[in-house]
C-alpha positions in Angstrom: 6.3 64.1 -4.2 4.1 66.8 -2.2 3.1 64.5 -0.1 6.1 63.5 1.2 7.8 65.3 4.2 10.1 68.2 4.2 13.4 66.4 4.6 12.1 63.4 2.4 11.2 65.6 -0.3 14.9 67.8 -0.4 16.4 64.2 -0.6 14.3 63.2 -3.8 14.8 66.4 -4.9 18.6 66.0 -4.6 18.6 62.4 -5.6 16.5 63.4 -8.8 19.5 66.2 -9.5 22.1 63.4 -9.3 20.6 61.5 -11.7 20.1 64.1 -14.6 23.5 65.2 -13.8 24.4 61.2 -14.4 21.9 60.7 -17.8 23.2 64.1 -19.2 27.1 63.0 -18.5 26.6 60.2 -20.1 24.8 61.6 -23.2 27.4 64.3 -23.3 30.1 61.6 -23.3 28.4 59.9 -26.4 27.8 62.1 -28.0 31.1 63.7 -27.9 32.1 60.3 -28.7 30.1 60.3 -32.0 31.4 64.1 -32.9 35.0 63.2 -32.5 34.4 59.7 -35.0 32.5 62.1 -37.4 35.4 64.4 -37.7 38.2 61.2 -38.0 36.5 59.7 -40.5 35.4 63.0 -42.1 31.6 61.7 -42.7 29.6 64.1 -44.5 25.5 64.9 -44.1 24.2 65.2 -47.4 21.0 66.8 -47.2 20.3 70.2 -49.1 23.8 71.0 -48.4 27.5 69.2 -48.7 28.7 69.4 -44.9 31.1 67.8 -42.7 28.6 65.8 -40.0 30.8 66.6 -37.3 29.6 70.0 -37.4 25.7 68.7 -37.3 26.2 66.8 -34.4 28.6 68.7 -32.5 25.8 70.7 -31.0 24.5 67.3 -29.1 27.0 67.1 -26.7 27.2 70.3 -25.6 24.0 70.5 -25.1 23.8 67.7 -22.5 27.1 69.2 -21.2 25.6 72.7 -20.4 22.5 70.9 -18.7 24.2 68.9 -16.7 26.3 72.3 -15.5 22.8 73.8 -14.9 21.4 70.6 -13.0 24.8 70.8 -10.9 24.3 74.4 -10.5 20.7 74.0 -9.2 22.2 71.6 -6.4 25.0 73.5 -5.6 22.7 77.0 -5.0 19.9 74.5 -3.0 17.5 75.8 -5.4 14.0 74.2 -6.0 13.8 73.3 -9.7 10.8 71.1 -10.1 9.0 73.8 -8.0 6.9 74.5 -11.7 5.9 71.0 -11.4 3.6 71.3 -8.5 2.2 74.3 -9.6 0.8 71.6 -12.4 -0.1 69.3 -9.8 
């Protein structure tokens, strides 16, 4: 991607934003998806304790929710973030 020009590279970059918004949307929206079937059928997680599942895998799609706010956040303010990247590179 460094070797591409300016312009080219603030496309990718935006292009590449889009689509983790997209991937992380759609995770959110499954798993959200599972969480709210969980909680219906009132599953349980028996591990080491007795525990509605719902709660287990609640965390999932908020997770990919509040990623996909930070992804949209990095577009909206312009800013660079696979600029830790190429200090790898």
């Amino acid at each position: 991607m460094m070797t591409l020009g300016q312009k080219a590279r603030v496309r990718l970059r935006f292009a590449i934003g889009l689509a983790c918004i997209a991937v992380c949307l759609v995770l959110a929206w499954y798993g959200f998806g599972i969480t709210l079937q969980d909680y219906v059928r009132a599953e349980k997680d028996v591990r080491s304790l007795d525990m509605p599942r719902w709660l287990v895998v609640m965390w999932i799609p908020l997770a990919f929710l509040m990623m996909a706010i930070e992804f949209a956040r990095f577009l909206w303010r312009r800013e660079n973030f696979l600029a830790p990247m190429a200090e790898i590179a």
